[in-house]
C-alpha positions as CSV (number, residue, x, y, z in Angstrom):
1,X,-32.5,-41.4,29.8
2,X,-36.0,-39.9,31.3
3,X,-38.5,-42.2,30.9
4,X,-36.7,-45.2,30.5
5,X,-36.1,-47.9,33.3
6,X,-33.9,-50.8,34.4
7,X,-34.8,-54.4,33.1
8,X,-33.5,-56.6,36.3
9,X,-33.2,-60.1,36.8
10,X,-35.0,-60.2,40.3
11,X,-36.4,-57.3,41.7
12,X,-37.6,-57.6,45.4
13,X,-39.2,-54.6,46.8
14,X,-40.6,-53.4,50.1
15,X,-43.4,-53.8,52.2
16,X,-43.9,-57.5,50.6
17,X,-40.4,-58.9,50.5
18,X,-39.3,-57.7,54.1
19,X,-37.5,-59.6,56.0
20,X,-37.0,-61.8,52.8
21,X,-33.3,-64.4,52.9
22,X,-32.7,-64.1,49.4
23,X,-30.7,-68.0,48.8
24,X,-29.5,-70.7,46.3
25,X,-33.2,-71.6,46.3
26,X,-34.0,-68.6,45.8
27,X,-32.1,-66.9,43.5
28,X,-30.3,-68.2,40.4
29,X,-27.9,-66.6,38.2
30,X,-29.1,-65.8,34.3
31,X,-27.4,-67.8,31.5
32,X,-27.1,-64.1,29.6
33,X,-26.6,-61.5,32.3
34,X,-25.1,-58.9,30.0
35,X,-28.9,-58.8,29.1
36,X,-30.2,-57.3,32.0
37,X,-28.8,-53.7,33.7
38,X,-29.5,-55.3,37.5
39,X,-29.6,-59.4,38.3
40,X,-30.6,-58.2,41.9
41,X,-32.7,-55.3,42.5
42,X,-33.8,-54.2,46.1
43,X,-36.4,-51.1,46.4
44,X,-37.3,-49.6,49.8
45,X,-37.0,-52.9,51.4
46,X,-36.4,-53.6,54.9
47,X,-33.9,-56.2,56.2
48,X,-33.5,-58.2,53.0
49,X,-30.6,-60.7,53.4
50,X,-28.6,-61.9,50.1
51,X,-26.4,-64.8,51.6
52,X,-24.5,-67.4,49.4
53,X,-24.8,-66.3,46.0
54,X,-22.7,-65.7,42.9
55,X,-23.9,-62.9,41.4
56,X,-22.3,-62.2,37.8
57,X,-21.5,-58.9,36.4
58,X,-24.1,-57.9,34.2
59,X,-24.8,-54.4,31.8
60,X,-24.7,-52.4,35.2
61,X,-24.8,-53.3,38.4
62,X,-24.5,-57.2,40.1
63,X,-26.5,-55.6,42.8
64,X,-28.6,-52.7,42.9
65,X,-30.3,-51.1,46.0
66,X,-32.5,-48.2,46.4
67,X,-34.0,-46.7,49.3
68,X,-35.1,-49.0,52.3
69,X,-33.4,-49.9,55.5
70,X,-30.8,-52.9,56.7
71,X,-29.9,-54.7,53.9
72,X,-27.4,-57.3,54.3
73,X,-25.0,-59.4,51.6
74,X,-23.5,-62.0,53.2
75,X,-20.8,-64.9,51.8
76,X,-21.7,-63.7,47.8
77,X,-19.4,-63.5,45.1
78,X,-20.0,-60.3,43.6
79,X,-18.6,-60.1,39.7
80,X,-19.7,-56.2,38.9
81,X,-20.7,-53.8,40.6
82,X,-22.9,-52.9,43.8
83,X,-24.5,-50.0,44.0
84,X,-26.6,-49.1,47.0
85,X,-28.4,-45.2,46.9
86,X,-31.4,-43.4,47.8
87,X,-30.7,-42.7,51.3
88,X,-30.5,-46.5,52.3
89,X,-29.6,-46.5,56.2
90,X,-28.2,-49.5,57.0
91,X,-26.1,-51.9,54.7
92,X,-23.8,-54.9,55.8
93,X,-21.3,-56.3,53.4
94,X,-20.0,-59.3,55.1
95,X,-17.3,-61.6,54.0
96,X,-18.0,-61.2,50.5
97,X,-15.6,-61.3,47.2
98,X,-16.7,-58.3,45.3
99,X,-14.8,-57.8,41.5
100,X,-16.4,-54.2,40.5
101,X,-17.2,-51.0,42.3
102,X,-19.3,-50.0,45.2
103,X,-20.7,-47.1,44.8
104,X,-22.7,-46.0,47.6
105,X,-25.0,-42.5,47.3
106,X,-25.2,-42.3,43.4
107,X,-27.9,-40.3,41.6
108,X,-31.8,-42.2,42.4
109,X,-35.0,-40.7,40.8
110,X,-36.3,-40.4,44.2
111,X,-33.6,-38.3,45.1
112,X,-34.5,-34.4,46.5
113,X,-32.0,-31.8,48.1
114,X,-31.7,-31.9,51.8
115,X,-33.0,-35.9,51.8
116,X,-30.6,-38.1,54.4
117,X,-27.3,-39.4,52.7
118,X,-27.2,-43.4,52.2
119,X,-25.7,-43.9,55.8
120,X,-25.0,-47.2,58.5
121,X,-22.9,-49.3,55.7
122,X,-20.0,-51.7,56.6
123,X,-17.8,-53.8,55.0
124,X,-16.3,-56.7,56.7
125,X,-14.1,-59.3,55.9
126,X,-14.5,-58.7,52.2
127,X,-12.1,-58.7,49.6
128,X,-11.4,-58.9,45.6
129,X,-10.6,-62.0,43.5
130,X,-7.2,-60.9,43.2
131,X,-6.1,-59.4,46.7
132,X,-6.2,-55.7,45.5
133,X,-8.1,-52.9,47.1
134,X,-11.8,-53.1,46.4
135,X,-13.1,-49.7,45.0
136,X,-15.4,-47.6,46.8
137,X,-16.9,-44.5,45.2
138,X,-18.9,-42.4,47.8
139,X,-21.5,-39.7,46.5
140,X,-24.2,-38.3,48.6
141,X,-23.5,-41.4,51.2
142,X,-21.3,-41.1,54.9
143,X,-18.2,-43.2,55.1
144,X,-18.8,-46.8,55.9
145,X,-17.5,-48.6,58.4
146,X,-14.5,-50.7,57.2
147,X,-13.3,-53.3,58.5
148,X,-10.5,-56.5,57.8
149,X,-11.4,-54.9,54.2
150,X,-8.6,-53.4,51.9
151,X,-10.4,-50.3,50.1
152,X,-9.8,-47.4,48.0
153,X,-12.3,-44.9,48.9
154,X,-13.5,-42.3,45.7
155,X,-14.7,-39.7,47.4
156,X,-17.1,-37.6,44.5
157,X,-16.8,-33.5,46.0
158,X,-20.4,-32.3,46.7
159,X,-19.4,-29.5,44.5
160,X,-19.3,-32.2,41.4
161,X,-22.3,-34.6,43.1
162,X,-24.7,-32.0,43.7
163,X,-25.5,-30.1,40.0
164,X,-25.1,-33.7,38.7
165,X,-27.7,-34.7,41.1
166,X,-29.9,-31.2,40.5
167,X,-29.8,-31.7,36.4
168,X,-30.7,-35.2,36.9
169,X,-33.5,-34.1,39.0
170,X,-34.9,-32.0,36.5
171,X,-34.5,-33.9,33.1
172,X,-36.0,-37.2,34.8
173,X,-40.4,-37.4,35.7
174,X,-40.5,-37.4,39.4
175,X,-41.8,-41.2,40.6
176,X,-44.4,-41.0,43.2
């Protein structure tokens, strides 16, 4: 996979969208999200709030956020997967229906040994479509705070994460 990248729907990345409410007007679903690997991608932003959207799955992640600080999805409808990485400190899920994974702490190609752990995440009041325990996969990433949220935590060993991590490291060109 070196060299290649993600094709997102919306991509919303930091200094410039800071601060940014990501809405209905907006943000609108694609009519072929299986075409894209993220519909919403957020890159070392600070306090970017998602709030009333339904986000379908798409080929991998509803949601995709790497590095930055205080990111918070609010009232969405989440059909994949979130994944939030890259040392992020500071993530609010909040009364959200979420269908896939969160994975929080996976593999970024900014990642170096030592670097913080994707830290200050909560989940409250969310829940699946169908009542069962959301999944949660934790990597390099502290536990979030739960809360009036059913979960079942993955955690990935460090022992497993971290030569993942190091051979990803060295088969990927370091981004500046």
């Amino acid at each position: 996979m070196a060299g290649t990248s993600d094709t997102n729907w919306r991509s919303y990345v930091g200094p410039q969208d800071n601060g940014l409410t990501v809405n209905a007007a907006e943000w609108q679903a694609p009519l072929d999200p299986e075409n894209y690997d993220d519909l919403l991608k957020g890159s070392n932003v600070s306090h970017l709030c998602v709030s009333g959207l339904t986000i379908p799955a798409s080929r991998e992640d509803s949601i995709d956020f790497v590095r930055g600080k205080n990111y918070v999805v609010q009232h969405c409808t989440v059909a994949g997967s979130i994944t939030a990485k890259g040392s992020i400190d500071g993530l609010s899920l909040y009364g959200c229906v979420i269908s896939g994974t969160i994975e929080l702490g996976q593999y970024d190609n900014y990642w170096s040994r030592g670097r913080a752990p994707t830290r200050m995440v909560s989940l409250v009041n969310c829940c699946s479509p169908d009542g069962s325990p959301i999944r949660l996969k934790l990597w390099d990433a502290e536990m979030p705070r739960i809360e009036g949220t059913e979960v079942s935590v993955t955690r990935i060993p460090k022992w497993v994460w971290l030569p993942y991590f190091l051979f990803r490291r060295l088969t990927n060109p370091k981004r500046v």
